[in-house]
C-alpha positions in Angstrom: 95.5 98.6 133.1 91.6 99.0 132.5 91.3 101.0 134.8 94.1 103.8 133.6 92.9 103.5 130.1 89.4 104.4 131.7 90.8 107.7 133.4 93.1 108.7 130.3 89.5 108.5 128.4 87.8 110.3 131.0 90.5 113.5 131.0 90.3 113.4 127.2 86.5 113.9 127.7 86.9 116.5 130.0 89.4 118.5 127.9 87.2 118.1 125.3 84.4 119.4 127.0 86.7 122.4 128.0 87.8 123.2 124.8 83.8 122.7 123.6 83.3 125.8 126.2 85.9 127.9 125.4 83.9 127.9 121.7 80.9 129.2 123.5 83.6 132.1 124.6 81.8 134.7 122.2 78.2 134.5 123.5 79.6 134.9 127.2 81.4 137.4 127.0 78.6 139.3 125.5 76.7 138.2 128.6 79.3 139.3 131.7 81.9 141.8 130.5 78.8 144.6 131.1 77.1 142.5 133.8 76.9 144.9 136.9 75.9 144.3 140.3 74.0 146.5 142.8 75.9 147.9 146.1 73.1 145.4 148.5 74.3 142.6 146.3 77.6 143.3 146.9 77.4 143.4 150.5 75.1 140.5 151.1 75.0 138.0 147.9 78.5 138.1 147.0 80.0 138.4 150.4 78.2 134.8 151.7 80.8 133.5 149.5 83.3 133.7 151.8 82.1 132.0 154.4 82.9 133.5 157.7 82.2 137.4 157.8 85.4 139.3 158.7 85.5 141.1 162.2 84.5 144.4 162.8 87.1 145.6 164.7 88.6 148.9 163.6 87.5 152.7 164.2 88.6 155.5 162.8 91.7 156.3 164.3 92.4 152.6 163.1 92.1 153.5 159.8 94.3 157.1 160.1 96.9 155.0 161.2 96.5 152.7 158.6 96.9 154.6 155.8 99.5 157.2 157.7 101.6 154.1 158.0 100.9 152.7 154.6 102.1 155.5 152.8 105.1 157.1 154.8 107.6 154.2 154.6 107.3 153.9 150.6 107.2 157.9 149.8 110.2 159.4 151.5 112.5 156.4 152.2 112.0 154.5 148.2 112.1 158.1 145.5 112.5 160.8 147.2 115.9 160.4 146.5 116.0 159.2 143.4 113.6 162.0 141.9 115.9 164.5 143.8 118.9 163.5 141.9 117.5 162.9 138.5 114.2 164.4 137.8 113.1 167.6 139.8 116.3 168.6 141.7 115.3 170.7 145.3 111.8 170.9 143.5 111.2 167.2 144.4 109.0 169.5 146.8 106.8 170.9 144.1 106.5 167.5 142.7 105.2 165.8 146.1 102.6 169.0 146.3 101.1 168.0 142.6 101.1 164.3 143.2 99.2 164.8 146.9 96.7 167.0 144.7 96.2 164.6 142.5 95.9 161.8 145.3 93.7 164.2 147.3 91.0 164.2 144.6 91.5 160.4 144.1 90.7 160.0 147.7 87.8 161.6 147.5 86.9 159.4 144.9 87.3 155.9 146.3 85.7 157.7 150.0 82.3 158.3 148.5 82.5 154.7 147.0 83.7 153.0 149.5 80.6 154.8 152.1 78.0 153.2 149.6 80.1 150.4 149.1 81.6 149.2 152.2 83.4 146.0 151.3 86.8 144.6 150.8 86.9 145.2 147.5 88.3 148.4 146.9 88.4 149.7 143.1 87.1 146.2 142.0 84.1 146.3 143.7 83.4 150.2 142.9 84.1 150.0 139.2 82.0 146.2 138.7 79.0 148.0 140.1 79.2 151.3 137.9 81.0 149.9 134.6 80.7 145.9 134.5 82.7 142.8 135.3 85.4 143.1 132.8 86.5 146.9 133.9 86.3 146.1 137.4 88.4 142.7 137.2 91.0 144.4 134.7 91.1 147.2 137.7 91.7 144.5 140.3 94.0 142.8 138.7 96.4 146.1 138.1 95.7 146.8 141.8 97.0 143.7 143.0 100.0 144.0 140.0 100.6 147.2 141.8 100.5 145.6 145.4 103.0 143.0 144.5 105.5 144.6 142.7 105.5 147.9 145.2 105.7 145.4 148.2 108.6 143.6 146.5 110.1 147.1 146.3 109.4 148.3 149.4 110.8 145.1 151.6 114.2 144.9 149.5 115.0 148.7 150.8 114.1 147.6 154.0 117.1 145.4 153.4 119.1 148.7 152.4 118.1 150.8 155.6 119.4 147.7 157.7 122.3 147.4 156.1 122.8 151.3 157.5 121.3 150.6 160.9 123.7 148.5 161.8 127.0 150.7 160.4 127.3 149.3 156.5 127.7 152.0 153.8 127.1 149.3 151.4 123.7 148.9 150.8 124.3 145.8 148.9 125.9 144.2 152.1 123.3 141.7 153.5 122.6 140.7 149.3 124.1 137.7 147.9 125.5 138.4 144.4 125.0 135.7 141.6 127.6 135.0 138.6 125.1 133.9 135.6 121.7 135.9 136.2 120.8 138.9 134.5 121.9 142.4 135.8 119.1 143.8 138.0 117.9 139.8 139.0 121.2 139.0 140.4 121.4 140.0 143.8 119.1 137.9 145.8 117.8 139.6 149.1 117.0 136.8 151.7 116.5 140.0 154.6 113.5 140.8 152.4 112.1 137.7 151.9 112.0 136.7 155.9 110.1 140.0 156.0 107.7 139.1 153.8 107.4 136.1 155.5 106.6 136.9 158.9 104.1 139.8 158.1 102.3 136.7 156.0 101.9 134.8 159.3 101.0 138.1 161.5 98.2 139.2 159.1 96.9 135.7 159.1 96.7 135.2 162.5 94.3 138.4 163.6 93.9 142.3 161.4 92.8 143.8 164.8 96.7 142.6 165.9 98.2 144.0 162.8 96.6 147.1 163.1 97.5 147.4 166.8 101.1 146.7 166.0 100.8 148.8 163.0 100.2 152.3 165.4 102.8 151.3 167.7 105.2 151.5 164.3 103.6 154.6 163.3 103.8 156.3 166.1 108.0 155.7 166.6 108.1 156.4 162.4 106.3 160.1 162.8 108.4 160.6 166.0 111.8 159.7 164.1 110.5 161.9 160.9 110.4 164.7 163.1 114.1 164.1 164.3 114.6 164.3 160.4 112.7 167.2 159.6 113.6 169.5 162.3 117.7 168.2 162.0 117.7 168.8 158.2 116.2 172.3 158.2 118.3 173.3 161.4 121.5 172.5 160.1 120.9 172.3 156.2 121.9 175.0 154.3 119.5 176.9 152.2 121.9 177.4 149.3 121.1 174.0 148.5 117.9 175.1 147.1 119.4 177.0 144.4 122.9 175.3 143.8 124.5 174.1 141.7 121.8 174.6 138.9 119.0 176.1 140.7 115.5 175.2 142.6 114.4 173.4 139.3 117.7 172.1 137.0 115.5 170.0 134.7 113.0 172.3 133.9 109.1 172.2 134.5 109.0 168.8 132.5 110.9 167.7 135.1 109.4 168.7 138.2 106.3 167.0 136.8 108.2 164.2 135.7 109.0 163.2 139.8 105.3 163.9 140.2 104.4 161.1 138.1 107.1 158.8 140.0 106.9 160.1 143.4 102.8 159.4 143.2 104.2 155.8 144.1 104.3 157.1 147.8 100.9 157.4 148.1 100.0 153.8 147.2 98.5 153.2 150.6 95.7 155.1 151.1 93.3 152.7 148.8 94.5 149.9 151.2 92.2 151.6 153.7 89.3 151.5 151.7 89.6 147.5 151.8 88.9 147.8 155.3 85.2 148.7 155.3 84.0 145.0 155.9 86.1 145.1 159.2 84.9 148.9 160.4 82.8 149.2 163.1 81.3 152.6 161.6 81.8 153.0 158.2 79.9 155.8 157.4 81.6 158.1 159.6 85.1 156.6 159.8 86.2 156.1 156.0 86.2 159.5 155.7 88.4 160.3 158.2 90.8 157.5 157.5 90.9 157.8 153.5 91.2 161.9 153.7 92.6 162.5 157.2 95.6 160.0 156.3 96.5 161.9 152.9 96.6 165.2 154.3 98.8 164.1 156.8 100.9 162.4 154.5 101.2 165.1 152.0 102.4 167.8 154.9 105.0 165.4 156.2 106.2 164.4 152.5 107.2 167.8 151.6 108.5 168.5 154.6 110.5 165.6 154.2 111.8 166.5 151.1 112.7 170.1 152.1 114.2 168.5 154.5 117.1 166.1 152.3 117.4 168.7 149.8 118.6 171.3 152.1 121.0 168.6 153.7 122.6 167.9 150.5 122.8 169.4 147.0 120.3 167.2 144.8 123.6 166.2 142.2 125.2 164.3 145.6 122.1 162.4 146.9 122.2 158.8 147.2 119.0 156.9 144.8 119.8 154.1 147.7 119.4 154.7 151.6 119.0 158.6 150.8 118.6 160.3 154.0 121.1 157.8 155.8 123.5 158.7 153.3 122.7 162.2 153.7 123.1 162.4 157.7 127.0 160.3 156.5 128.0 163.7 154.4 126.9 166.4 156.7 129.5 164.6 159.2 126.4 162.6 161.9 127.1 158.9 161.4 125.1 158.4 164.6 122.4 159.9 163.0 122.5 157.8 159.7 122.3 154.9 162.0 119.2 156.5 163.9 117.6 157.3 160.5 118.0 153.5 159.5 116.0 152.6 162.4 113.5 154.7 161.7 113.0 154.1 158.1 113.1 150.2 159.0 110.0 150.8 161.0 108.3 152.7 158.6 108.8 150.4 155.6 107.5 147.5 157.9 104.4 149.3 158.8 104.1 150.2 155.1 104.5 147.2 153.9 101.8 145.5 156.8 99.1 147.6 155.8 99.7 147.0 151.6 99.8 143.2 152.8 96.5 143.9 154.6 95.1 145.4 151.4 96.2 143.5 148.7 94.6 140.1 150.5 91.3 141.6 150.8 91.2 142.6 147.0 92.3 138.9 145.8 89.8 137.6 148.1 86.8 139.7 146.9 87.6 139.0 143.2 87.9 135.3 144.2 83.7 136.2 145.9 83.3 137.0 142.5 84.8 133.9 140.5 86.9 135.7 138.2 89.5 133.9 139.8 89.5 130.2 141.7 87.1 130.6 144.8 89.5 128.9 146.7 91.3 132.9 147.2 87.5 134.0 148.6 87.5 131.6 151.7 87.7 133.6 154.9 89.2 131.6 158.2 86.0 131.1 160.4 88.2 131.3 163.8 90.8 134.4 162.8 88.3 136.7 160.5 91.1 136.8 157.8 91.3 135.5 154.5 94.4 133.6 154.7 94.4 131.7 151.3 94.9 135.0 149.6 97.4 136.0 152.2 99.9 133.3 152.2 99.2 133.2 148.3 100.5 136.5 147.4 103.2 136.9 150.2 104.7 134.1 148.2 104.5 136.0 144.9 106.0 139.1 146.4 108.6 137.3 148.5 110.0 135.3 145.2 109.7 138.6 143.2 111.8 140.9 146.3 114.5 138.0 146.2 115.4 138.8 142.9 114.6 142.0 141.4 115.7 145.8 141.8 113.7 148.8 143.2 114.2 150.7 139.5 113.2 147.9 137.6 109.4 147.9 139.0 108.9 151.4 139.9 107.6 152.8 137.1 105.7 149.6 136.4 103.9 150.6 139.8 103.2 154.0 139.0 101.0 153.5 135.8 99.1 150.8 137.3 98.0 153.0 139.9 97.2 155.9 137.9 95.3 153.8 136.0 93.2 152.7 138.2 92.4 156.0 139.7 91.2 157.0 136.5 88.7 154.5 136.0 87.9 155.5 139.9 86.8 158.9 139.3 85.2 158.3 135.9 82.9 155.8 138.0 82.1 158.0 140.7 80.6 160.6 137.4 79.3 158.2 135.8 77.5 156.9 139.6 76.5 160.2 140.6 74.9 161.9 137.3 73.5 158.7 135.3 72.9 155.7 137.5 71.7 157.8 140.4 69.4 160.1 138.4 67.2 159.7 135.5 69.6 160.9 133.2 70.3 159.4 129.7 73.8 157.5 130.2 75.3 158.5 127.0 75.2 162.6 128.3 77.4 161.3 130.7 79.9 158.8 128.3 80.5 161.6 126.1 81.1 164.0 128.5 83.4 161.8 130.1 85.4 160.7 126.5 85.7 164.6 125.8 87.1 165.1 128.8 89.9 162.4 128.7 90.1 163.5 125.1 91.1 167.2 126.2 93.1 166.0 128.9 95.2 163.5 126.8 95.2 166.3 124.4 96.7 168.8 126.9 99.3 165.6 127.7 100.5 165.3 124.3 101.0 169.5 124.1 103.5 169.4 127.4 105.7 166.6 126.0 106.1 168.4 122.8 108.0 171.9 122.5 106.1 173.1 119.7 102.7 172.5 120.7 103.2 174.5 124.3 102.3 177.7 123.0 99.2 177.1 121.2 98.4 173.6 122.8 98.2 174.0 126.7 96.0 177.1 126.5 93.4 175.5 124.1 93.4 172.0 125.7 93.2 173.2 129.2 90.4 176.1 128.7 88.6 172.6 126.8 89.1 170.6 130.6 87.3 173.8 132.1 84.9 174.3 129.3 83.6 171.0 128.9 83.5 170.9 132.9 81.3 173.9 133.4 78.8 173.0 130.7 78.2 169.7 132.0 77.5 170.9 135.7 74.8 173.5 134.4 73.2 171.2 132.6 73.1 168.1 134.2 71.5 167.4 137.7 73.6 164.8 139.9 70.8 163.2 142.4 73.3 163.3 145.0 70.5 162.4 148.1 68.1 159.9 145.6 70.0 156.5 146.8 71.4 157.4 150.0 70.5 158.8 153.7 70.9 162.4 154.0 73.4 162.1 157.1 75.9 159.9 154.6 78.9 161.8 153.3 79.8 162.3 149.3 82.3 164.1 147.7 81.4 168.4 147.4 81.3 170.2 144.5 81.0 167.4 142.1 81.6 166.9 139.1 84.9 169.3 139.9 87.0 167.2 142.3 86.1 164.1 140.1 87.3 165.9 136.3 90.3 167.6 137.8 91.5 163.7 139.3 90.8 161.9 136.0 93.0 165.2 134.2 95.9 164.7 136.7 96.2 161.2 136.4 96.0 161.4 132.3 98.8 163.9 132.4 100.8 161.8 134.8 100.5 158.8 133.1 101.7 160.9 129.9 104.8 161.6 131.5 106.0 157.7 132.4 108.9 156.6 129.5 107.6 153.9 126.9 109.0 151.3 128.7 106.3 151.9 131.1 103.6 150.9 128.8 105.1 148.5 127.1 105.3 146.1 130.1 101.7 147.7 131.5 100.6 146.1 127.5 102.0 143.0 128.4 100.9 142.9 131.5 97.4 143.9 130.2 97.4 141.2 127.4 98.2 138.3 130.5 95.2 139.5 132.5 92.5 139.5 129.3 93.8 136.4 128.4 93.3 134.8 131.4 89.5 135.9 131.5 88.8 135.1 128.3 90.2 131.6 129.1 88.9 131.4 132.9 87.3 134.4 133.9 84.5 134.9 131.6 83.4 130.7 132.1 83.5 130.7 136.0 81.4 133.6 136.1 78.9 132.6 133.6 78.2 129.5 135.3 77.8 131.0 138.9 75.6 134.1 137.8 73.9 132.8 134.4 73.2 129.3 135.2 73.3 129.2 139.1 76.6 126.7 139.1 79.0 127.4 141.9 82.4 125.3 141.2 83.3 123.0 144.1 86.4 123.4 145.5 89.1 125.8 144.1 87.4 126.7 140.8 84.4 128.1 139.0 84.7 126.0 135.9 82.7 122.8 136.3 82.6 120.2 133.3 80.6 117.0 133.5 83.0 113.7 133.6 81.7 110.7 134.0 83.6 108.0 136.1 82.2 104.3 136.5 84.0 103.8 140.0 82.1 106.7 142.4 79.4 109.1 141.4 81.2 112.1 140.3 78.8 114.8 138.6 81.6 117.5 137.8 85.6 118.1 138.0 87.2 121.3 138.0 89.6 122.5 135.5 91.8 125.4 137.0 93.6 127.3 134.0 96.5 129.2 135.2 
């Protein structure tokens, strides 16, 4: 009885000590939410944390495959169809071509980072170096939002392109429907879920074994996409363009409308980045994988798209199993079957190499303590980091058991967007005021007037009566303010790097023009959008203001690394074994 009296005392101690830290919340956070750290930090300081080193195993055809995989199986097989039907009509094409633009300068982004920067972390790493702790976790955390939800998507329409495969028109067929649960959470998917499942034990076993099963998918996916392309132009009809309402029946709003959605298929790309600690060149294959893989992409997307458009008018396309359901009504069953098969393969490889990225970002944030270190640990014999493997394949297979594609879609979209924002304003912000001498704030306000024109421009399309006037002033502001700042300010592109390392050309241009498209694509997603991106955004601060902010305060500020699977230490005493510290994980 002693004895439980003396631990219930010592947990109120240490709860009381928590809560004693929690008041010290202010001063930290004035400490770590601009705290930066330099790229040879980053590599070398932070990256001990994991223990093992991943291997470097992958070159640059590695990476093309990669991200040629990652992004094929989500694009044309998940909206396509969808955006077809309800947004752009047979200009779903034009609306692929803006969103690959936009992705295109994105890329270029994340490859000059991720040369300078070659770690796991992806956006998290490049943003905590250039803007602080707080930026780069909140960017992090919406990558892995993304990566979870757009996973969850992807493996319950792998469960729809079986169903077709194997001769069911009902997409629905291998789904167990539930009396009680809410509409959209009440068909549980269990084909999904044994996906998820097995890719969790492949990628923890060996990445050099992923990615090699990875090209053999690829390379059966591109073949069967160019059974699709070749069979839907061939035999589609071209009146389909223009009937029953024409190449665009909802208007220029709604062309860019399905640009917004259908950026979703390039989520993939940014998964190669998270590579670089497992590259055997980085230098000279990043490049080639990031940029190489969206070009691809983007020819094969709207190719794609012609493709199903010209198969079937856009008011008759199926939003589920699209271009199995397509082959069904130009009379080829066979072919439905064949396109299942294919699409299967290419949501698997998709959904491998998302499952490859997500891991690495949830370990690198866990390097940097913003979330239990326990996520950072790195399996000596296999060079992966299993912990955050298993970890989120168990978020994403509870989340793909019970909800629908449309509910998370546009959740995924904003994220992303988001995130590539922040991106390119880093890489400006990099380039013309750390890199250079260069007062900071010619660079902050160049970069606030041009997301100030840009939102402006935004605000313009979505209202009729602001067109006229609006999109002529706002956008000659983008150029204006673009221009002005190039004359006048010098970037220092060679000052921190070797000559023979590549950067993006042409800068600040590339850089301005992504953070416009992804302002005026994130203007175009519905208010639902952002009301669950605020929510999400209010569970993440939280959670650093009540974890976050502590853990990394006592590793970086007062040299403390938490034992075990936290950062938070708090002296407890304990008469029976000398116990300096116990860890208090808030979830």
């Amino acid at each position: 009885m002693a004895n439980i009296n003396h631990n219930n005392q010592t947990h109120i101690y240490c709860l009381t000590t928590y809560f004693q830290t929690l008041s010290k919340t202010p001063q930290r956070l004035k400490k770590r939410v601009l705290a930066t750290w330099t790229p040879d930090q980053e590599l070398n300081q932070t990256r001990l944390r994991s223990g093992a080193d991943m291997k470097r195993k992958l070159t640059w055809y590695d990476l093309i495959a990669l991200g040629v995989g990652g992004m094929l199986g989500v694009g044309v097989f998940v909206t396509t169809g969808p955006v077809a039907r309800d947004k752009s009509g047979p200009a779903v094409l034009v609306s692929y071509i803006i969103a690959g633009i936009s992705a295109l300068f994105s890329s270029l982004c994340y490859t000059e980072f991720s040369i300078q920067v070659p770690v796991a972390g992806g956006a998290f790493s490049y943003l905590r170096v250039t803007f602080g702790e707080f930026v780069g976790y909140f960017a992090g955390a919406n990558i892995l939002m993304e990566y979870v939800l757009s996973n969850a998507a992807i493996a319950r329409s792998f469960t729809e392109y079986l169903c077709t495969t194997v001769g069911q028109e009902d997409p629905n067929a291998w789904r167990i429907e539930v009396n009680g649960l809410m509409k959209g959470y009440n068909m549980l998917d269990f084909p999904a879920v044994a996906l998820i499942v097995l890719l969790t034990l492949s990628l923890c076993r060996s990445t050099k074994e992923s990615s090699i099963l990875n090209i053999i998918m690829t390379i059966f996916h591109v073949v069967f996409f160019g059974f699709i392309i070749i069979a839907g132009i061939c035999y589609g009809k071209t009146e389909n363009l223009i009937q029953p309402a024409g190449l665009a029946p909802y208007g220029a709003k709604g062309v860019i409308d399905g640009a917004a959605i259908v950026y979703f298929s390039y989520i993939g790309y940014d998964s190669v980045s998270t590579m670089a600690e497992e590259i055997k060149n980085p230098s000279k294959s990043l490049p080639l994988g990031i940029v190489g893989s969206v070009l691809i992409v983007s020819v094969i997307y709207c190719l794609m798209a012609l493709s199903l458009c010209m198969m079937v008018p856009y008011n008759k396309i199926s939003s589920a199993a699209s271009f199995s359901v397509a082959f069904q009504n130009i009379g080829w069953k066979w072919a439905s079957n064949i396109v299942g098969v294919g699409a299967s393969l290419g949501i698997v490889a998709s959904l491998l190499v998302a499952m490859l990225g997500q891991a690495r970002y949830l370990c690198v944030i866990g390097r940097a303590r913003l979330v239990p270190s326990w996520f950072a640990k790195v399996h000596p014999t296999t060079g992966t980091p299993q912990n955050a493997t298993i970890f989120l394949g168990f978020c994403q297979a509870s989340i793909a058991l019970f909800t629908e594609l449309s509910i998370v879609l546009e959740m995924i979209s904003i994220g992303t967007l988001m995130v590539f924002y922040l991106v390119a304003n880093a890489l400006i912000y990099h380039r013309y005021a750390i890199n250079t001498n260069n007062r900071p704030i010619y660079t902050l306000v160049f970069l606030f007037l041009l997301t100030s024109a840009s939102i402006g421009f935004s605000i313009c399309w979505n209202f009729n009566h602001l067109q006229k006037w609006g999109l002529p002033l706002f956008g000659a502001c983008v150029i204006a303010i673009t221009a002005i700042f190039h004359y006048l300010m010098h970037s220092g592109g060679h000052d921190d790097r070797s000559n023979h390392e590549w950067k993006v050309p042409l800068m600040p241009w590339p850089a301005a023009l992504s953070i416009f498209l992804n302002v005026f694509l994130m203007a175009t997603l519905r208010k639902l959008s952002y009301e669950r991106f605020g929510v999400w955004t209010c569970v993440i601060t939280l959670f650093y203001l009540l974890y976050g902010v502590h853990s990394t305060y006592q590793a970086e500020e007062m040299g403390m690394e938490g034992n075990g699977d936290s950062g938070i230490s708090v002296h407890c005493p304990n008469s029976n074994v000398e116990q300096p510290k116990v860890d208090i994980q808030v979830l």
